[in-house]
TIKOL-846407 format. One line per 5 residues: number of its first residue (from 0); their letters; for each residue x, y, z of C-alpha. Coordinates in steps of 0.02 Angstrom, whole numbers. Each point is the difference from the previous one (the first is absolute). Example, Ala and Ser with C-alpha at 12.3 -4.5 7.8 and 13.67 -1.06 7.14 Angstrom:
<sites>
0) as) 615,-225,390; 69,172,-33
</sites>
This chain:
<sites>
0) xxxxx) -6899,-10613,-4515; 191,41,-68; 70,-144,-70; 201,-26,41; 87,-2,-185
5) xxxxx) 169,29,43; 132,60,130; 107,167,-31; 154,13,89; 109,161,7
10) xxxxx) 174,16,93; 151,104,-46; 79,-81,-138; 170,84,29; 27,-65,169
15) xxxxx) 129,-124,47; -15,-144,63; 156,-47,113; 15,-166,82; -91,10,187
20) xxxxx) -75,152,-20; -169,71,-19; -104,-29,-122; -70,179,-71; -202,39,37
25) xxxxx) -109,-97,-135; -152,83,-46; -140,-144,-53; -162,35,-57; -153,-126,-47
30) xxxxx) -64,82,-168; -195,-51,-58; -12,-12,-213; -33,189,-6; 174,5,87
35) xxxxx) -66,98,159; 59,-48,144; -87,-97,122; 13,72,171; -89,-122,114
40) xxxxx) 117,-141,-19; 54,-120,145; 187,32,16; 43,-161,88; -61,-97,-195
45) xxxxx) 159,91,-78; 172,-80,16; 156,33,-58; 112,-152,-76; 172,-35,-32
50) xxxxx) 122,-96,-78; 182,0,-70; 17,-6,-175; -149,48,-160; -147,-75,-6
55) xxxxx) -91,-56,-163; -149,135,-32; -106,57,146; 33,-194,84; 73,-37,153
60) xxxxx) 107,-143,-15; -72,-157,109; 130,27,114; -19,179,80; 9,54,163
65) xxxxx) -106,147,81; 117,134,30; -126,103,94; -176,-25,20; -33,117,124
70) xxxxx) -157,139,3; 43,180,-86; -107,116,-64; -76,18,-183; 119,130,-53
75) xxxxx) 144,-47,116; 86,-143,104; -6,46,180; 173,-109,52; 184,19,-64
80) xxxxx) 48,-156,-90; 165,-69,6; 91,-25,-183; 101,-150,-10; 163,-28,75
85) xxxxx) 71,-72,-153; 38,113,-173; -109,-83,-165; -147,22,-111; -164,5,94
90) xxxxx) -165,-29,-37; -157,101,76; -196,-28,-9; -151,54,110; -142,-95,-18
95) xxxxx) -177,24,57; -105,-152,54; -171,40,-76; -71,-154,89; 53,-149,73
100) xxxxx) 68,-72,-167; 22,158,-132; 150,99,1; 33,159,-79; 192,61,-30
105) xxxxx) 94,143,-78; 126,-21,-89; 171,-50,46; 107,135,42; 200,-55,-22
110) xxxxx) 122,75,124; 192,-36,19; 69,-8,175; 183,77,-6; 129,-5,137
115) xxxxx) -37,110,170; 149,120,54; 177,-80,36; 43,-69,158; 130,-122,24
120) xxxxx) 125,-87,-98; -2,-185,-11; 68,-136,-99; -54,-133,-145; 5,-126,135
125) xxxxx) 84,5,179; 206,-71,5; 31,-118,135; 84,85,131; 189,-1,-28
130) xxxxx) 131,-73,117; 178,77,-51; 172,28,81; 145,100,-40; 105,-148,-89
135) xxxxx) 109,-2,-146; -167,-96,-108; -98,104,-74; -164,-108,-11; 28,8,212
140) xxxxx) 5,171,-24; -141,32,-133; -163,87,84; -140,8,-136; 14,-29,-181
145) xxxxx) -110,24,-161; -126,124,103; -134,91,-42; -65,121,68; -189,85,-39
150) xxxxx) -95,139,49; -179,-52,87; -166,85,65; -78,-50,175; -76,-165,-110
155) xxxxx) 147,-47,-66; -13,61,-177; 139,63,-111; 12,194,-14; 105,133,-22
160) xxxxx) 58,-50,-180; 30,178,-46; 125,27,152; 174,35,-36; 130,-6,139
165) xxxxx) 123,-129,101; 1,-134,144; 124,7,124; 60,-147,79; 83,7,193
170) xxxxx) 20,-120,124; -70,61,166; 7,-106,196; -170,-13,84; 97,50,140
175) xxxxx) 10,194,-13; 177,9,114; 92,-126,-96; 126,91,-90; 98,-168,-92
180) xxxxx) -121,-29,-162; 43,-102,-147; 90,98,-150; -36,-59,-182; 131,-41,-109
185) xxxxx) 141,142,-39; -39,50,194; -144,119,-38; -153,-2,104; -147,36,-154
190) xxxxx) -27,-34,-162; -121,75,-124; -98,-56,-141; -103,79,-133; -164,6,-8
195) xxxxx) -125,7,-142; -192,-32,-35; -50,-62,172; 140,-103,13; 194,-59,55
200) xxxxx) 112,-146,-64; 128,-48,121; 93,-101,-147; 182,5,63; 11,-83,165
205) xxxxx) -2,79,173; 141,-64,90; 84,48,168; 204,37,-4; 114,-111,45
210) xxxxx) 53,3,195; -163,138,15; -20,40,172; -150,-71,102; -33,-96,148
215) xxxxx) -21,-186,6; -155,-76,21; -87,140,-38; -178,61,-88; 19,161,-123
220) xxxxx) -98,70,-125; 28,61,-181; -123,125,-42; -50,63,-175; -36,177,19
225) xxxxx) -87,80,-171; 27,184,-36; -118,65,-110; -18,183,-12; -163,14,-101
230) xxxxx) -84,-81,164; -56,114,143; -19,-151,132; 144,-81,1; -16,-198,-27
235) xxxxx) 15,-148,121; 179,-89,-28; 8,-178,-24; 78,-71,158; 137,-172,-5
240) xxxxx) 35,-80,151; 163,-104,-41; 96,-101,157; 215,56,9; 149,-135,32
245) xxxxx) 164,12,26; 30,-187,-20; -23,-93,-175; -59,-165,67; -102,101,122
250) xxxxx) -81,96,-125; -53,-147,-101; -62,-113,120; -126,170,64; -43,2,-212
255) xxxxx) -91,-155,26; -98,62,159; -39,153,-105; -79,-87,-130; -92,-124,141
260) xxxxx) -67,175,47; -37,72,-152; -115,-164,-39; -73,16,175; -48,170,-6
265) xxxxx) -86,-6,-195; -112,-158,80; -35,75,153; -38,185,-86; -128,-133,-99
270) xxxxx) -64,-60,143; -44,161,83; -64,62,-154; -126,-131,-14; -39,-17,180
275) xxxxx) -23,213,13; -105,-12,-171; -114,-135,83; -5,125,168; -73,137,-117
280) xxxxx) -118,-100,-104; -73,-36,156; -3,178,65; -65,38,-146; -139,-130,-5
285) xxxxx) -52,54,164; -3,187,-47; -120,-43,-141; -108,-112,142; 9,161,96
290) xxxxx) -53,110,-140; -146,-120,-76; -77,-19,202; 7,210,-5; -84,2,-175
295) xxxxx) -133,-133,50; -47,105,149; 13,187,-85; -149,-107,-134; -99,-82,132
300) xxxxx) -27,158,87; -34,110,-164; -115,-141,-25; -88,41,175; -15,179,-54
305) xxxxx) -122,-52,-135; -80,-110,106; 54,-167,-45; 56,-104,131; 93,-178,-34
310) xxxxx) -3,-158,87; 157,-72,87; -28,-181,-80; -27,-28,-184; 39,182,-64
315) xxxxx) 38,-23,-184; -149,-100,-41; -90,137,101; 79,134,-96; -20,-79,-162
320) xxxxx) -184,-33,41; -22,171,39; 110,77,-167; -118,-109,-96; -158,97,95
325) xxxxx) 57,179,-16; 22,-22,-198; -165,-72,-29; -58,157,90; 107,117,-83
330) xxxxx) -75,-66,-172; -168,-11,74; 53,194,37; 28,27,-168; -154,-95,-100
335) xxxxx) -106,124,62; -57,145,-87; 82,138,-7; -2,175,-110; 116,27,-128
340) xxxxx) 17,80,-161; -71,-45,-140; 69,124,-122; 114,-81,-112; 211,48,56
345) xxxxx) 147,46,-142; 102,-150,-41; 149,34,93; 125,-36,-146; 106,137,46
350) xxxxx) 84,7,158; -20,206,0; -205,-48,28; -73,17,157; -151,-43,-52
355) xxxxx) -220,92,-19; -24,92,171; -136,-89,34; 107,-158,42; 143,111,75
360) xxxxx) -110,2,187; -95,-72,115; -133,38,117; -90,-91,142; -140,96,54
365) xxxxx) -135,-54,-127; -80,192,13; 181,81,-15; 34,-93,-127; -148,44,-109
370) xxxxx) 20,207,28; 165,7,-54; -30,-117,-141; -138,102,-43; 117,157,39
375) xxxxx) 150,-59,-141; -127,-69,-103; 98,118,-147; 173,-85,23; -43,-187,63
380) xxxxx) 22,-46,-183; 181,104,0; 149,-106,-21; 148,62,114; 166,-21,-84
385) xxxxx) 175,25,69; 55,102,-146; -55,123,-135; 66,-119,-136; -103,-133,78
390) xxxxx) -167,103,-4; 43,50,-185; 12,-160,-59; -162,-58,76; -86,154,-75
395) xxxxx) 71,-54,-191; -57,-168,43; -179,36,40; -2,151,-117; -23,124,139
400) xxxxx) -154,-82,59; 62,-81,174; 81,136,143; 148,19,60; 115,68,141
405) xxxxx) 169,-3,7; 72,22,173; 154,90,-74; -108,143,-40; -64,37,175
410) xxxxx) 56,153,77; 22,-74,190; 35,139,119; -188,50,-2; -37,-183,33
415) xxxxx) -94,-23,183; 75,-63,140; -45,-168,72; 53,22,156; -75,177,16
420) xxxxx) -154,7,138; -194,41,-23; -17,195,-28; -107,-1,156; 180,-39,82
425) xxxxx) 134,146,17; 174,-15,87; -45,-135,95; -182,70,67; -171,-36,-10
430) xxxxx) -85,151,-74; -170,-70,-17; -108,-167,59; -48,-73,-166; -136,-117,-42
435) xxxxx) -47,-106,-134; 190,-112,20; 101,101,-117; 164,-86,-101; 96,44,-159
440) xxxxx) -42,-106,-120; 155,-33,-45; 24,-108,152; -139,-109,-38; 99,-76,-153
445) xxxxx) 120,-152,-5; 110,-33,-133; 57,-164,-32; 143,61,-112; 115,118,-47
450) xxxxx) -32,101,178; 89,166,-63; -51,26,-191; -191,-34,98; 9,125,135
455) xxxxx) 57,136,-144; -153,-59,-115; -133,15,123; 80,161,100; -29,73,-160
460) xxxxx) -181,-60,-38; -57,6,175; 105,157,78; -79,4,188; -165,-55,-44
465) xxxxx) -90,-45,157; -120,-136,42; -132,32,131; -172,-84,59; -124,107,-74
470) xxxxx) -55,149,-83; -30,84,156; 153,-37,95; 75,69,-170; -72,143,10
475) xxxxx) 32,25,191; 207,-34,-48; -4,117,-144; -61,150,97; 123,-26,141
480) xxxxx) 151,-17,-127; -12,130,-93; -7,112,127; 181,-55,46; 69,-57,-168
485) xxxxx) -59,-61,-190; -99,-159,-22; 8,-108,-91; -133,-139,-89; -104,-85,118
490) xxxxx) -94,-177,-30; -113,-64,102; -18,-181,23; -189,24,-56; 78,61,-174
495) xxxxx) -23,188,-3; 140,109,-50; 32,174,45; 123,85,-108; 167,87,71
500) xxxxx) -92,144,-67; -160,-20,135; -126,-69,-128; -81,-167,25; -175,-51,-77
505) xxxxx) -41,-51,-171; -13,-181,-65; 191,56,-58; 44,7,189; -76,-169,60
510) xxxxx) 56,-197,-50; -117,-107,-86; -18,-178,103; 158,-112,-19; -102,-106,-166
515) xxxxx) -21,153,-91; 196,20,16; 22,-123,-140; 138,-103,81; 99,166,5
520) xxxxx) 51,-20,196; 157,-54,102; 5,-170,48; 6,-37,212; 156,-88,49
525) xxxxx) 19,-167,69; -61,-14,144; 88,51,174; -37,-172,59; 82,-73,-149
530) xxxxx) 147,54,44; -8,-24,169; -16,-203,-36; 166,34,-135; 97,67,156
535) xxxxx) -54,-145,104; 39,-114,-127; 175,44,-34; -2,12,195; -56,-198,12
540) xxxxx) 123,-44,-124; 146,109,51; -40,-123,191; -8,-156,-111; 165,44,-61
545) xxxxx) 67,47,153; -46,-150,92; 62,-120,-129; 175,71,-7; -2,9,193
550) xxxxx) -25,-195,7; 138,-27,-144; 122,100,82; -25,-106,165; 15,-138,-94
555) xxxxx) 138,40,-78; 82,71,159; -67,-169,100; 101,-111,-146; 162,78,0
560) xxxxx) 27,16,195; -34,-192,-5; 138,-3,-148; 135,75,127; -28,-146,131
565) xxxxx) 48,-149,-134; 132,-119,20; 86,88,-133; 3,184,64; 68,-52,163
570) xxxxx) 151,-91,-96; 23,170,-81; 9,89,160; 107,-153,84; 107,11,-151
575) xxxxx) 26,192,22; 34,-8,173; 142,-117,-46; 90,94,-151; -22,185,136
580) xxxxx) 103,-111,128; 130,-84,-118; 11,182,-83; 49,101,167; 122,-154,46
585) xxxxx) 113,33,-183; 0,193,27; 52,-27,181; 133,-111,-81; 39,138,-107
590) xxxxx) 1,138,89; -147,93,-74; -146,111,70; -152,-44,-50; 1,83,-168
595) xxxxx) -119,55,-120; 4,-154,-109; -168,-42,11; -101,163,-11; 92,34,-153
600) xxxxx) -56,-169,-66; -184,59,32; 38,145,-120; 22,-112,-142; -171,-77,-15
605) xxxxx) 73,-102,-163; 108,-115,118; -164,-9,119; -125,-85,-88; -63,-152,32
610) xxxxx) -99,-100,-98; -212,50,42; 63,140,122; -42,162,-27; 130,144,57
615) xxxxx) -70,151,83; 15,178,-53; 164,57,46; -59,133,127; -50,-134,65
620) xxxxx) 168,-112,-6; 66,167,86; -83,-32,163; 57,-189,-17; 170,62,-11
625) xxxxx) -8,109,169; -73,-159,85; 157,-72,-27; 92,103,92; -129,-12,175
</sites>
């Protein structure tokens, strides 16, 4: 049996990685010590981890979270996986659980998350929506001051520091027909700024003109358009909603209503925040009951297809019971005798070694096995190497005495093919009844390694060298074929050989019994029952799996709807109920639509978070933002 040594993991190494996008396909492999691949691995023991920053060696700090631990196949995952929405160093592992306690992982591989394609512009932190009039006082007249203004992706990550360009500032009425809109001072209606790596400094103040036109009482909006020509999609503006007097003492007893607003909004944008984030924790919780029910059926009844049917009561001590059972068999399976090869192998120091032919196969059929045995009994002793240089250095080492064959040196296009029929079938058709069960020998071989480099080796030594029953049946095949096409060797399970050439006979042309062979035969495989138990094992203990993470997912789903029902999450709600209806009572007060205070609160997840609450992805703070608005 292949021993797991180490995991290989290929991906393209000049991909990018930007922030909420795909991950690029990584190739893993589960390598034995004679770093071959081993093929018949359970995909659902590999997982991939993550987690920001560098870890220390191949260790995964104590804190890690399972980015994906999903099923994929040996050489590829079978699901997109979502890169994270934020931009930073990252660190990724895949492990393989050996067993229930031994892990093997590959080393880390160290990827840096950069900023996604510009979208909008936004600032350092949101201003507190102005209230200003047209009045000799400047600070009554003052809209914004000291603002910045940055490029961000979708996730809110600066970008676009190698943009060049300018941000033009208007003031524009929600109402399309109104034609009286505020001027800034000197009487012009825009104002630009430059702009330079990602960002613009509004560092001289904007400030409306003196006696500027605009109607009392009323909502506008300055706008910060950027113009950047290097961009082909053109960027989302950064919208102001500011509140117009044309009465000083007006206008300053509506600043403190503004600012009542401004507070209400920022805790209510909080509170809907955390109340939307506990909404999709529990989605998601039952989501993953959903999906653990669906994988604990999809087992149960691959479980019934082998014949193994579980009780409704008591089904992990049953399973575990069972487990227990099927490995005592399997190593019961695997005490008993079987034949292998007793000829001594190469050391396999050098990775280029395949290793004597003799250990290369396999054979089951105990009477197959010894014919063919009997048949290479000139090259079992051969050791196959990858390369010429390989071969030559065994040959110094043992002073010529040991063979060699270097699979570099094999012309392949006269190789046979192994998909190519019996010669007794032609396009398809029967063109004779033969007897005697006739089959390449070829197909009577299993390699438990290195697949390819085998089928070359033995396509070589064996060509189409048939096996049939007897001598007779032999005989009866040969005499047909030939009158269609050449024919090749033919050994009979009885161990008589006739030549591609017709001539059998001759202690040269019959096997000695399997003794006399001096240990110089392939070794039978394990068992087909043996691996029948392995696949109901992993079976068992994929369903033991299953089932416990089916009844902690309840459990945790069970515990956190009784969380929403406390004393304290119905103050929450009471208390956001309150702050919705004092909020609509001050913009009624002033005037105002129902603007976009709030949603634009929810895309700056820094003045969100609340202590032990965890903010969702923001595609998904984008469909909390459209529920606002329902």
């Amino acid at each position: 049996m292949l021993i797991p040594i180490r995991l290989n993991v290929k991906y393209d190494k000049n991909a990018s990685f930007p922030a909420g996008g795909t991950f690029p396909d990584f190739m893993v492999s589960v390598l034995s010590e004679d770093d071959n691949i081993i093929r018949n691995i359970n995909p659902a023991r590999i997982s991939m981890k993550m987690w920001k920053g560098q870890g220390s060696g191949n260790r995964i700090p104590t804190d890690d979270k399972d980015f994906y631990n999903g099923h994929f196949h040996i050489f590829d995952l079978d699901q997109d996986k979502v890169i994270p929405e934020r931009v930073g160093t990252y660190s990724i592992q895949f492990t393989f659980a050996m067993d229930k306690t031994n892990m093997l992982s590959s080393d880390q591989i160290i990827v840096e998350v950069v900023p996604n394609d510009p979208v909008r512009l936004l600032p350092d932190s949101l201003p507190a929506t102005p209230a200003v009039s047209n009045v000799r006082t400047v600070t009554s007249r003052t809209l914004v001051k000291d603002l910045c203004l940055h490029i961000m992706d979708e996730y809110n990550n600066h970008t676009g520091v190698d943009l060049i360009g300018r941000v033009i500032a208007k003031i524009k009425s929600p109402n399309e027909d109104d034609t009286e809109i505020p001027q800034f001072q000197g009487k012009i209606s825009s104002i630009e700024f430059p702009f330079d790596r990602g960002s613009a400094e509004i560092v001289s103040n904007l400030v409306l003109a003196e006696n500027s036109p605009g109607r009392d009482s009323t909502e506008y909006i300055l706008v910060f358009e950027p113009d950047l020509p290097a961009l082909k999609k053109p960027l989302e503006p950064y919208r102001l909603s500011f509140m117009f007097y044309n009465d000083f003492k007006k206008q300053q007893q509506m600043a403190t209503l503004t600012r009542e607003r401004d507070q209400l909004s920022q805790s209510i944008g909080v509170y809907r925040n955390w109340f939307d984030t506990t909404n999709q924790l529990v989605n998601e919780m039952r989501c993953q009951v959903k999906e653990a029910e669906t994988r604990e059926i999809h087992l149960r009844n691959e479980l019934r297809k082998h014949q193994i049917e579980l009780p409704q009561t008591n089904t992990l001590q049953y399973v575990d019971s069972l487990i227990k059972q099927k490995m005592l068999d399997q190593d019961g399976l695997m005490k008993q005798p079987r034949r292998t090869c007793t000829l001594p192998n190469y050391p396999k120091g050098n990775q280029d070694i395949l290793g004597k032919i003799a250990h290369l196969a396999q054979i089951e059929d105990n009477e197959a096995a010894k014919v063919i045995s009997w048949h290479l009994a000139s090259d079992m002793d051969c050791v196959v190497t990858l390369t010429t240089e390989a071969a030559r250095s065994i040959f110094d080492e043992t002073q010529g005495r040991q063979q060699v064959l270097p699979l570099d040196s094999i012309y392949k296009k006269t190789l046979p093919d192994w998909n190519r029929p019996l010669p007794h079938l032609r396009n398809g058709k029967i063109c004779f009844r033969p007897v005697g069960n006739p089959v390449f020998a070829r197909d009577l071989l299993t390699f438990p390694d290195n697949v390819e480099h085998c089928q070359t080796v033995f396509g070589m030594l064996l060509g189409d060298t048939i096996i049939i029953d007897n001598l007779d049946a032999a005989n009866h095949y040969r005499k047909e074929v030939v009158k269609i096409t050449h024919c090749p060797t033919l050994l009979t399970r009885e161990g008589d050989r006739i030549r591609s050439n017709g001539k059998f006979g001759g202690l040269q042309n019959k096997a000695p019994p399997m003794d006399k062979l001096r240990g110089m035969v392939f070794g039978a495989p394990v068992p087909k029952l043996y691996s029948a138990f392995t696949g109901q094992i992993d079976l068992l203990q994929q369903y033991r799996a299953a089932v416990v993470k089916l009844d902690d997912v309840n459990k945790d789903l069970d515990l956190h709807l009784r969380s929403l029902n406390t004393p304290e999450m119905l103050k929450k709600k009471q208390e956001l109920a309150e702050q919705e209806k004092s909020l609509m009572l001050i913009e009624q007060k002033l005037g105002m639509t129902p603007s976009d205070k709030v949603s634009e609160l929810l895309l700056q997840p820094a003045i969100l978070d609340m202590p032990d609450t965890p903010i969702p992805p923001k595609r998904m703070r984008k469909e909390t933002v459209k529920k606002l608005y329902r």
